[in-house]
N, C-alpha and C positions, 0 to 999 in steps of 0.2 A: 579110246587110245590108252594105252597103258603108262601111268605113272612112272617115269627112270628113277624115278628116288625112292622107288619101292623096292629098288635092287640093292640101294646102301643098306646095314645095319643099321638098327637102331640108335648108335653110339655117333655112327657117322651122318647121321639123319638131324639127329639132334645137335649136332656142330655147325651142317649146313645151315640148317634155322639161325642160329646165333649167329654166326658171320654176316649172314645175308641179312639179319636187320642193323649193319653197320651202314651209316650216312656214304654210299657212293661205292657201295659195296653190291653187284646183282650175284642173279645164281649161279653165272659162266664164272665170275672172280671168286666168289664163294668156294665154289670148288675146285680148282686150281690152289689156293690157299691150301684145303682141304689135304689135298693129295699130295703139296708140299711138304706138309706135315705128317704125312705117313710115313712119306718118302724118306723123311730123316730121321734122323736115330731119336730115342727118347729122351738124350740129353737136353737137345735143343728145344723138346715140345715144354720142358718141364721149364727151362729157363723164360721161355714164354708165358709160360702160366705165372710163373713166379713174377715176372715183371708187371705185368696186370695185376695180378692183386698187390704187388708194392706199392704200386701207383696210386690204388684206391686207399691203404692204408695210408701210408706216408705224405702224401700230398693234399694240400688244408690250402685254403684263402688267407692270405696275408691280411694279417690285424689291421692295419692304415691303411692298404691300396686294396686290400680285393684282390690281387694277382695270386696262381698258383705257385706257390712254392712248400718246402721239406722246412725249411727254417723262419720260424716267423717272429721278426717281422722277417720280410725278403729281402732278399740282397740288393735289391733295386734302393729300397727307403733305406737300407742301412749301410751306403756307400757314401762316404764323405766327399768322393768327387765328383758325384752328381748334383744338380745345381736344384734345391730344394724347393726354390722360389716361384718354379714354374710345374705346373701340375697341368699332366696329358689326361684328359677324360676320356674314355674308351668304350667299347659297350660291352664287350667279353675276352677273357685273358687273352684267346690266340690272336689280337688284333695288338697285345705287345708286342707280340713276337714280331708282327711282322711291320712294326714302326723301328722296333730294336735293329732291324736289319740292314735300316737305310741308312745306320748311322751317320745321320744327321741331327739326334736327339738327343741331349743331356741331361734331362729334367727326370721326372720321375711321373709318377701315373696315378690313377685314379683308376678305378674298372665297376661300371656302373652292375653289373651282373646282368646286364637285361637292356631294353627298350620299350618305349612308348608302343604299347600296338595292344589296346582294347578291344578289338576284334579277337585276340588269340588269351585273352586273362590277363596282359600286364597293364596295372596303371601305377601311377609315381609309387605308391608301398609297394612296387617288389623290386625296386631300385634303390641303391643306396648315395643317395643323395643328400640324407639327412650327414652322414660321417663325410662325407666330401665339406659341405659347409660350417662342419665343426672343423675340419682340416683348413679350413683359409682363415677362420677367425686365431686362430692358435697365434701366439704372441713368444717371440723370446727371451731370454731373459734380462731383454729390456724396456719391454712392453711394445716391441713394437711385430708388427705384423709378420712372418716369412713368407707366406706365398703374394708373389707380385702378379703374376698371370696365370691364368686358366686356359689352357687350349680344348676346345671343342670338336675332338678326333671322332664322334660318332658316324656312322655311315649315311654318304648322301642320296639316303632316301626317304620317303614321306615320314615314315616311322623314324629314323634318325633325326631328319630336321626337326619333329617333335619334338623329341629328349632332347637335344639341343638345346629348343626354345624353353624346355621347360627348365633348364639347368644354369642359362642365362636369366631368369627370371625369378627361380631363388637364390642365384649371387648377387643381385642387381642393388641390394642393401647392403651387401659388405665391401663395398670398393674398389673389390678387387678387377685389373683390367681381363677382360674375356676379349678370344679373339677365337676362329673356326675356322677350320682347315680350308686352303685355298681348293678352286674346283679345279685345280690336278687329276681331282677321284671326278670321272664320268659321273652324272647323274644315274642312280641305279644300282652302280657296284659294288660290292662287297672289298672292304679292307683287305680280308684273308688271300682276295684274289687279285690283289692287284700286285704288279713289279715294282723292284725296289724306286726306280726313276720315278715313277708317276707318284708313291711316297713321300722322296722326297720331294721333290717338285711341290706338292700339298705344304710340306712341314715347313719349306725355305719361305713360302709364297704365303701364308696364312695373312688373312685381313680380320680387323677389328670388330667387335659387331656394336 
């Protein structure tokens, strides 16, 4: 049977490719994209393009948290009205985003870049764990401690309650209290995809470990 994609250009061939190895992206969305993009004037392809590469240019991991941001540190760590004391550990930026949204959170974050899963190459060195625990011993300028709790927002799955345990195990000498999202989040499910309720629900409800 004869390939349909042997009837695009080459130009258009090679866009289909790209698109389509985007996460939740198949070859029917791919191209519909595709043809959107014909379909509109040059102006808008170019503002496209330009926003992608802005994005890769401009956008860096915050010095203290590990979150994506243009200004660093982020506006997260550098807001006076966020309450310092309490630091949200996470496992990748877009799981701010969507604790930011419950607003039910006032503290400020941590973002592990990763999780526990030797099966796939991560073990603690590709997680920043070590600047989180330099982040709780920090003292201010009166020797005393600022962060009072640590919330342990990782995802509740085998891999998350790992990095969990392992992050409650090197705090476990610095005093500070740790506590872990209540199970609001189904065993299983991904942060990214959960509603703002089940969210909060986790962040109002969290117990002590």
């Amino acid at each position: 049977m004869p390939d349909s994609k042997n009837a695009y250009s080459a130009a258009v061939r090679n866009l289909l490719e790209l698109f389509g190895q985007l996460p939740g992206i198949g070859s029917r969305s791919a191209e519909r994209i595709v043809f959107h993009l014909l379909n509109g004037n040059r102006d808008s392809a170019v503002q496209l393009a330009g926003a992608i590469v802005a994005v890769k240019d401009q956008v860096r991991h915050c010095s203290i948290c590990q979150h994506l941001t243009e200004n660093d540190p982020c506006d997260i760590c550098t807001n006076p009205q966020r309450d310092h004391g309490i630091i949200c550990v996470v496992e990748q930026p877009k799981d701010v985003y969507q604790i930011e949204a419950t607003g039910a959170y006032n503290g400020v974050y941590h973002v592990l870049l990763g999780r526990l899963a030797p099966l796939d190459g991560m073990g603690p060195e590709t997680l920043t764990t070590d600047a989180l625990v330099r982040r709780v011993l920090e003292t201010d300028a009166n020797g005393q401690t600022v962060v009072r709790e640590v919330i342990l927002a990782t995802n509740p799955t085998m891999d998350g309650d790992a990095t969990a345990l392992l992050v409650q195990q090197l705090l476990a000498a610095t005093g500070v209290g740790v506590s872990r999202l209540a199970r609001g989040l189904p065993a299983g499910a991904q942060i990214e995809h959960s509603n703002r309720a089940i969210l909060h629900d986790a962040l109002t409800g969290r117990v002590k470990m």
